[in-house]
MIDOSE-1310 file (N, C-alpha, C; in nm, 2 decimals, decimal comma, always signed):
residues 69
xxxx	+0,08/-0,12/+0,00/+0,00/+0,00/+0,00/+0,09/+0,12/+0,00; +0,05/+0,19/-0,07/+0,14/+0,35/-0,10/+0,07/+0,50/+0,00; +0,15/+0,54/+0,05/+0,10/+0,65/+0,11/+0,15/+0,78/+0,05; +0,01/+0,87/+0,03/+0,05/+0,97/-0,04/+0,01/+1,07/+0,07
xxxx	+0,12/+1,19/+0,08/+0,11/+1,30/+0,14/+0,07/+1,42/+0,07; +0,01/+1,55/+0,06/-0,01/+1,62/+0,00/+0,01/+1,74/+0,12; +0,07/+1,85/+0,07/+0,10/+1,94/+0,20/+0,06/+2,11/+0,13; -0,07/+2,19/+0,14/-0,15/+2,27/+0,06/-0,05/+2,40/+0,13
xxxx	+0,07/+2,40/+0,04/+0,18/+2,50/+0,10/+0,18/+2,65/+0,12; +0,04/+2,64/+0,05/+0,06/+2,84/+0,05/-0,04/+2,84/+0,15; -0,10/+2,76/+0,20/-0,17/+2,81/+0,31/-0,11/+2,75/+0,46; +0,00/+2,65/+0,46/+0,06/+2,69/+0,55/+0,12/+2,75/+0,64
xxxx	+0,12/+2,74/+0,77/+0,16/+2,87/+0,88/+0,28/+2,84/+0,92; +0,36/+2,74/+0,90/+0,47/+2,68/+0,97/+0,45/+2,64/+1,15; +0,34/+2,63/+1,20/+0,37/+2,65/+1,30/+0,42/+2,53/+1,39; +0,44/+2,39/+1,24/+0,54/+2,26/+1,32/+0,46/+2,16/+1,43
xxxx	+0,36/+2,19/+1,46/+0,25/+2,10/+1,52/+0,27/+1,98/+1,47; +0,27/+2,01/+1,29/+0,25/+1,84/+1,27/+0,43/+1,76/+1,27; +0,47/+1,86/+1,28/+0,64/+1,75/+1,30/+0,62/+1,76/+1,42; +0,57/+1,80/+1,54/+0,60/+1,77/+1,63/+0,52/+1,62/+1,72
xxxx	+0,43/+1,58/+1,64/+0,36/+1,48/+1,63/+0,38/+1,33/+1,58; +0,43/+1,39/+1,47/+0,51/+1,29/+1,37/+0,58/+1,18/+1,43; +0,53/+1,00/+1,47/+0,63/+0,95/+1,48/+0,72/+0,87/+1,46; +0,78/+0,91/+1,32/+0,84/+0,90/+1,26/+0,95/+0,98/+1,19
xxxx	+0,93/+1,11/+1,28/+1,02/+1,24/+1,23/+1,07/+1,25/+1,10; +0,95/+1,23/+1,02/+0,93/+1,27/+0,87/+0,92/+1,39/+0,83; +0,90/+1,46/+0,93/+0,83/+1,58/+0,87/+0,91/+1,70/+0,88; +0,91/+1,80/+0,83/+1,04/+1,90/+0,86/+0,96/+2,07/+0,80
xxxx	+1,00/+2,17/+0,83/+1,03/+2,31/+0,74/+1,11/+2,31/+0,63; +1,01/+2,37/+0,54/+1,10/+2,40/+0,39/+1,18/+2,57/+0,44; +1,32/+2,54/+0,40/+1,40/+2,65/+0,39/+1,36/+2,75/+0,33; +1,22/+2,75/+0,20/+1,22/+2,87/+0,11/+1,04/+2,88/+0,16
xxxx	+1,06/+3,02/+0,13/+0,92/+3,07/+0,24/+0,80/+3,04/+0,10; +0,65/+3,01/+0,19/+0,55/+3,06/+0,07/+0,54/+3,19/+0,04; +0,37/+3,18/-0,02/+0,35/+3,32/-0,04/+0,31/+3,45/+0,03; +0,30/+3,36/+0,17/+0,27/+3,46/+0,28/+0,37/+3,47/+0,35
xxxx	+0,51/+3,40/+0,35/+0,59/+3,45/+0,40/+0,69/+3,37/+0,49; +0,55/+3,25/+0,52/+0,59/+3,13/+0,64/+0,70/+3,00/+0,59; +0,76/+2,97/+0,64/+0,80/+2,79/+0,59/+0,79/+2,70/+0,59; +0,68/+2,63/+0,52/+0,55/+2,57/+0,54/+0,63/+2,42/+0,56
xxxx	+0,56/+2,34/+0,58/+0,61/+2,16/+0,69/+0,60/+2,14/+0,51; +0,66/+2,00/+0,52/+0,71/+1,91/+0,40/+0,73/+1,81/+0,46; +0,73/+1,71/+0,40/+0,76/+1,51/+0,42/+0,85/+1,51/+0,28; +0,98/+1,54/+0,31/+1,11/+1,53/+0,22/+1,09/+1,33/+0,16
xxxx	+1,08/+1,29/+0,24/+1,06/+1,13/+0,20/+0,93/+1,09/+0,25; +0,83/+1,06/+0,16/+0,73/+0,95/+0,25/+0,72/+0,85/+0,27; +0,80/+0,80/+0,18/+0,85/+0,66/+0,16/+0,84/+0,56/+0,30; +0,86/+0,65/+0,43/+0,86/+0,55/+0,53/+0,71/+0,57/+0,64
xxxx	+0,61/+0,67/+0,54/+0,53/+0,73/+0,62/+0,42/+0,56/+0,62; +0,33/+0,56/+0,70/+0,30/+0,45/+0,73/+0,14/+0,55/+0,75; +0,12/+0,64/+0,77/-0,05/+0,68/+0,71/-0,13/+0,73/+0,87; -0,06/+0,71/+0,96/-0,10/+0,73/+1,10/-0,21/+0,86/+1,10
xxxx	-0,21/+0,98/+1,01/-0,25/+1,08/+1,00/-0,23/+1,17/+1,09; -0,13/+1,13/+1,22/-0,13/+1,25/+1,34/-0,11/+1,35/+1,25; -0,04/+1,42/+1,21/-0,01/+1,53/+1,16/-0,14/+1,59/+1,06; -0,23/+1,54/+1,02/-0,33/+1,56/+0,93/-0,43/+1,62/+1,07
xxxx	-0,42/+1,52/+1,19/-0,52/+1,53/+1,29/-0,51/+1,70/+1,33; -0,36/+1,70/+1,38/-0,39/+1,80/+1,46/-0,33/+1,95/+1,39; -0,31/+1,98/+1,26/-0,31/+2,08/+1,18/-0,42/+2,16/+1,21; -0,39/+2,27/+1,25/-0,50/+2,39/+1,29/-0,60/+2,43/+1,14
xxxx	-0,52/+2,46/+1,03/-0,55/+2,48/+0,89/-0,61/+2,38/+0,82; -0,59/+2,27/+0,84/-0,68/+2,11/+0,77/-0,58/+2,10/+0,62; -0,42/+2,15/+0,64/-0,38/+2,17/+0,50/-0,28/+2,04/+0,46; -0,30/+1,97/+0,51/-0,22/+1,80/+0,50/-0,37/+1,71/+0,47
xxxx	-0,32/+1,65/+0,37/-0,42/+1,54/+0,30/-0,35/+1,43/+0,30; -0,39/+1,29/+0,37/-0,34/+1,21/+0,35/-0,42/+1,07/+0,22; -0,34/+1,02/+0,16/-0,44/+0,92/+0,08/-0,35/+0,80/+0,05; -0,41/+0,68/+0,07/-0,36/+0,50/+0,10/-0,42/+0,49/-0,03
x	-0,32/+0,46/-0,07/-0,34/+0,35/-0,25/-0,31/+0,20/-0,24
């Protein structure tokens, strides 16, 4: 089964909630800001993500989509 991550980056706040959740410490800040200014979370590899959704859960914004293929 494939786990896809989707991370809706311009509406991102960076505020790291969902890496701090993560357990799997997948998840990280992108170095280059959006369009508002913030450095929105990323899953550089998902490859080891396993679909838990914490990080979907507790996103204030609802901007992480998870989907199992």
């Amino acid at each position: 089964m494939a786990i896809y991550l989707h991370f809706d980056r311009d509406r991102c706040k960076g505020c790291g909630l969902c890496i701090s959740v993560c357990p799997r410490k997948l998840l990280t800040l992108e170095n280059t800001a959006n369009v508002n200014g913030y450095r929105p979370a990323s899953c550089p590899d998902a490859s080891n993500c396993f679909g838990c959704a914490s990080c979907a859960k507790i996103c204030p914004d609802s901007i992480i989509t998870i989907r199992k293929d």
